[in-house]
C-alpha positions in Angstrom: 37.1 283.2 177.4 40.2 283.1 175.3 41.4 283.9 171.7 42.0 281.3 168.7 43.0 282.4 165.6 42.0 281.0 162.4 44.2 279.8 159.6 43.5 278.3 156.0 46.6 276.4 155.2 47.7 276.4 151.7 50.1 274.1 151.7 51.7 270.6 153.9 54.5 272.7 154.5 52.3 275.4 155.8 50.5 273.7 158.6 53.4 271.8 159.5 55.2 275.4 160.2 51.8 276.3 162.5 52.0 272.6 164.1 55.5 273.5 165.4 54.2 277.3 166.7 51.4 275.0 168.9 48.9 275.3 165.9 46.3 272.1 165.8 45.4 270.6 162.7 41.7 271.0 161.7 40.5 268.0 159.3 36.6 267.6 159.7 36.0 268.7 163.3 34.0 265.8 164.4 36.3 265.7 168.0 38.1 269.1 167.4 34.8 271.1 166.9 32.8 269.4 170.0 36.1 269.3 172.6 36.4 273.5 171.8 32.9 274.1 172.5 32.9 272.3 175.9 36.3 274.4 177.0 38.5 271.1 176.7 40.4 272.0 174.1 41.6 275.8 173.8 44.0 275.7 171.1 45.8 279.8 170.6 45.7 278.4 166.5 43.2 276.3 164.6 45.1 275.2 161.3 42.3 274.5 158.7 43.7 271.8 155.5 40.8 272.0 153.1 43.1 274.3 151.4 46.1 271.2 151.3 45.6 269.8 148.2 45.2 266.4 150.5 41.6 265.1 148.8 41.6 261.8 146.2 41.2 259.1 145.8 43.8 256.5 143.3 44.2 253.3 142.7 47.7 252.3 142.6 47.7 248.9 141.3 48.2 246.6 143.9 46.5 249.4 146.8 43.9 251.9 147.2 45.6 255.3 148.0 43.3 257.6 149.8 43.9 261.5 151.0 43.6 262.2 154.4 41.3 265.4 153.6 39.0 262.6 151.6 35.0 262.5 153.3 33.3 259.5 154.9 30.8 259.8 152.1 33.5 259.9 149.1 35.0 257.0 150.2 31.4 255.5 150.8 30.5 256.4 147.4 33.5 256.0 145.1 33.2 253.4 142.2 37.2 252.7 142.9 36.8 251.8 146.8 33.7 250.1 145.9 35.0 247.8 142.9 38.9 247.2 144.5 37.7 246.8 148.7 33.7 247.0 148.9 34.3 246.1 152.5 36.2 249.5 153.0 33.5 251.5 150.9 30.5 249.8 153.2 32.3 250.5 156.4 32.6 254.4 155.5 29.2 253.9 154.5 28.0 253.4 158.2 30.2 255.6 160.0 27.7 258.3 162.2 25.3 259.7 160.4 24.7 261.7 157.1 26.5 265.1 158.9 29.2 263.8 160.1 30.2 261.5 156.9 29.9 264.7 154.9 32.1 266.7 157.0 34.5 263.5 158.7 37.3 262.6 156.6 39.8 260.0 157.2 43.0 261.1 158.5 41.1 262.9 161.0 39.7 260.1 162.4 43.1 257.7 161.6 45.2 260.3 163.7 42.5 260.6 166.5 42.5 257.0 166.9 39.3 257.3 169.1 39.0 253.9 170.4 35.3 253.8 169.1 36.4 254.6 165.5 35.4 252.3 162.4 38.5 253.4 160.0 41.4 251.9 162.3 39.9 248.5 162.3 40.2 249.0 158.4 43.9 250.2 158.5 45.0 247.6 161.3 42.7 244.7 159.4 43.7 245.6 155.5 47.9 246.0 157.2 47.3 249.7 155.3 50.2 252.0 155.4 50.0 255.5 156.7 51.6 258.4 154.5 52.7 261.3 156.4 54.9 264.5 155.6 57.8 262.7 156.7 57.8 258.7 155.9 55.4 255.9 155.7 54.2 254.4 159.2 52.6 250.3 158.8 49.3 249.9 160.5 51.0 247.4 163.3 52.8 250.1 163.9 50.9 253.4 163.7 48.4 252.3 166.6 50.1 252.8 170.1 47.4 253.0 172.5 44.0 255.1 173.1 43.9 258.3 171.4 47.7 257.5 170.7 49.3 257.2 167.7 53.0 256.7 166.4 52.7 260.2 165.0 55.5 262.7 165.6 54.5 266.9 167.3 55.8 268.3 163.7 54.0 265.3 161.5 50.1 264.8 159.5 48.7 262.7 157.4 48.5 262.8 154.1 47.1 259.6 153.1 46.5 256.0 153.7 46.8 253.6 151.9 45.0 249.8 151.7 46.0 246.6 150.1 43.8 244.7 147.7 42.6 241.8 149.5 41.1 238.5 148.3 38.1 238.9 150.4 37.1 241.6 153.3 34.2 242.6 155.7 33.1 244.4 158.5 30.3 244.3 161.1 29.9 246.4 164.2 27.4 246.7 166.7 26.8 250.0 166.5 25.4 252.7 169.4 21.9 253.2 168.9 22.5 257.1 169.2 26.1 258.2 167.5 26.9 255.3 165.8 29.9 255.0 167.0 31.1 251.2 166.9 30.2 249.4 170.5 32.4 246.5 168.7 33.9 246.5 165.4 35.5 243.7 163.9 36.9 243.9 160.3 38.3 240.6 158.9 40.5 240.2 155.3 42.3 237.1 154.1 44.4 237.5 151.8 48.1 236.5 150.3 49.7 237.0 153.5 47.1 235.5 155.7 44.0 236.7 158.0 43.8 239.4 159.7 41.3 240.1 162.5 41.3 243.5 163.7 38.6 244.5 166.8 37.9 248.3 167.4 35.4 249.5 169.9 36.0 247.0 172.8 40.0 247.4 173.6 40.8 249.3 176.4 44.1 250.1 174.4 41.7 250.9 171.4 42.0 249.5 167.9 43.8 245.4 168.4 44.7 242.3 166.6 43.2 238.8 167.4 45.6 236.2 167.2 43.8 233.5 167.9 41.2 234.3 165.5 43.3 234.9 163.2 44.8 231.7 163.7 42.0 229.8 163.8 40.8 231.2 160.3 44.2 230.4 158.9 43.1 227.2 159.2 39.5 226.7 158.3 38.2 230.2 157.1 34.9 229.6 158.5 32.5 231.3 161.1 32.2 227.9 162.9 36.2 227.9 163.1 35.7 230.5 165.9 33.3 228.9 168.2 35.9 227.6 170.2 38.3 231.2 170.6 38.7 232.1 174.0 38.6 236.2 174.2 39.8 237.4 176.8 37.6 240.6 178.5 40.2 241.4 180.9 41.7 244.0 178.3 38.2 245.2 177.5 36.2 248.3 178.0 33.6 248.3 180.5 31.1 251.3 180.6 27.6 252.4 180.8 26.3 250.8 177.1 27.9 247.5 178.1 30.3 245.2 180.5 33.8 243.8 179.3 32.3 240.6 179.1 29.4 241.2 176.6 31.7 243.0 174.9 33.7 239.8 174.6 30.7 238.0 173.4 30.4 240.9 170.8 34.0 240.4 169.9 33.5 236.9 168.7 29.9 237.4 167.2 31.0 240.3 165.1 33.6 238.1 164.2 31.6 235.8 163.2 29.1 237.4 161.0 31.9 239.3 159.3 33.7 236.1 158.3 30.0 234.7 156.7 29.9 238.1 154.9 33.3 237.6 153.0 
C-alpha cells in the first residue's frame, strides 16, 4: 500500500505550487480514478480543482470560451454551445455514458489526450486555442503524440477555446461498451478552409487529413471523398478492429459527417 494525500485547491496558483512538489491534477477522474485503483498510478498528492474557479462557459464574440473544470453534460446542454457550434454541443453529448459526462470535464480529457477521446478531434477540427496558466497553445500545436501533449511539468488548463465556424459535425463509431470513439472524425469549413480532424484510429492519437481536407476544399461533398487514399499504415490495430477497417471507418465517418453539416 502507500499514502496519498488529498488536497482541495483554492486557487490556479495553488495547484500549480503542488504540481511542482509532484502533486497531480485531479479534474473529473475518469483516467486518474481507474489507473489509482489498479496500482498504476500512485501519486504521494492528488490536487483536486473543483475549488479553481475554472467552470463556464462565454461566448466571446467570434469563439466559444469554455473552462477546463466545465462537465461533458454542461457543454452537452448549454443553450450558448448549442446555438454558436451545435456540432461541439452534440459531440459532448455522446461522450460515455450519463456517469462519466456528469463527472468528465474537458481539460481533463484535452490534457490526457487519450487517443480514443472525442474532445481533441473538436480542438484539432474547430483550430481551438488552449488557455493555460502560462500562454495560449493552438490546437496544431497542443497535440504531440499519444497521451502527449505540448504541456509544460509546472502548466494546466484553464480553458479552451473554439472558433465559430460556418458549418461543423461529428460522427464516430463508437465502442459498444465505453463509448469511447473506435473512429472519430469531426469536419468544419469555415473562413479559413476545412479541417478534417480523425481521433480514435491514429497510432499518434488525435491527426489531421490533408487529403480530405483538400478534397473538400474543392467540392465540399461526401462524394468528393470517394476517391481519398488513407493510409492504415499509421493506424491502430487491436482487439475491436484491424488498421485497415479502421481506414475504411476513417473515410466513412468522414463521409457521413460531411452530409451532416
Amino acid at each position: 500500500m502507500y499514502q496519498t494525500n488529498y488536497v482541495k485547491a483554492a486557487s490556479t496558483d495553488e495547484a500549480v505550487g503542488h504540481m511542482s512538489s509532484g502533486g497531480q491534477l485531479l479534474a473529473g477522474g475518469m483516467t486518474l480514478i481507474p489507473t489509482m485503483k489498479q496500482r498504476l498510478a500512485s501519486p504521494e498528492t492528488v490536487v483536486d480543482l473543483a475549488g479553481c474557479g475554472l467552470s463556464g462557459i462565454e461566448d466571446t464574440g467570434d469563439a466559444i470560451r469554455i473552462g477546463a473544470m466545465t462537465r461533458h453534460v454542461d457543454v452537452a446542454e448549454s443553450a450558448v454551445v448549442q446555438g454558436a457550434i451545435p456540432a461541439l454541443a452534440a459531440l459532448a453529448s455522446g461522450i460515455g455514458d450519463r456517469q462519466v459526462r456528469n463527472r468528465g470535464t474537458i481539460g481533463g480529457s484535452v490534457a490526457n489526450n487519450d487517443p480514443s477521446a472525442c474532445y481533441p478531434a473538436a480542438v484539432l477540427g474547430l483550430g481551438g486555442t488552449v488557455h493555460t496558466n502560462k500562454r495560449d497553445i493552438a490546437a496544431d500545436d497542443f497535440f504531440t503524440g499519444m497521451f502527449e501533449t505540448a504541456l509544460d511539468e509546472d502548466e494546466m488548463i484553464t480553458a479552451v477555446s473554439f472558433p465559430k465556424v460556418a458549418k461543423a459535425a461529428y460522427l464516430k463509431f463508437p465502442n459498444p461498451a465505453s463509448r469511447y470513439a473506435m473512429v472519430g472524425v469531426f469536419v468544419a469549413a469555415g473562413g479559413d478552409g476545412t479541417r478534417v480532424a480523425v481521433t480514435g484510429a491514429g497510432s499518434d492519437g488525435v491527426f489531421r487529413h490533408g487529403g480530405m481536407e483538400s478534397a473538400l476544399d474543392g467540392d465540399f461533398s461526401a462524394s468528393a471523398l470517394d476517391g481519398v487514399a488513407v493510409d492504415s499504415s499509421d493506424l491502430i490495430g487491436d482487439i475491436h478492429a484491424a488498421p485497415d477497417y479502421r481506414a475504411h471507418l476513417v473515410r466513412e465517418m468522414a463521409k457521413r459527417a460531411v452530409d451532416a453539416c
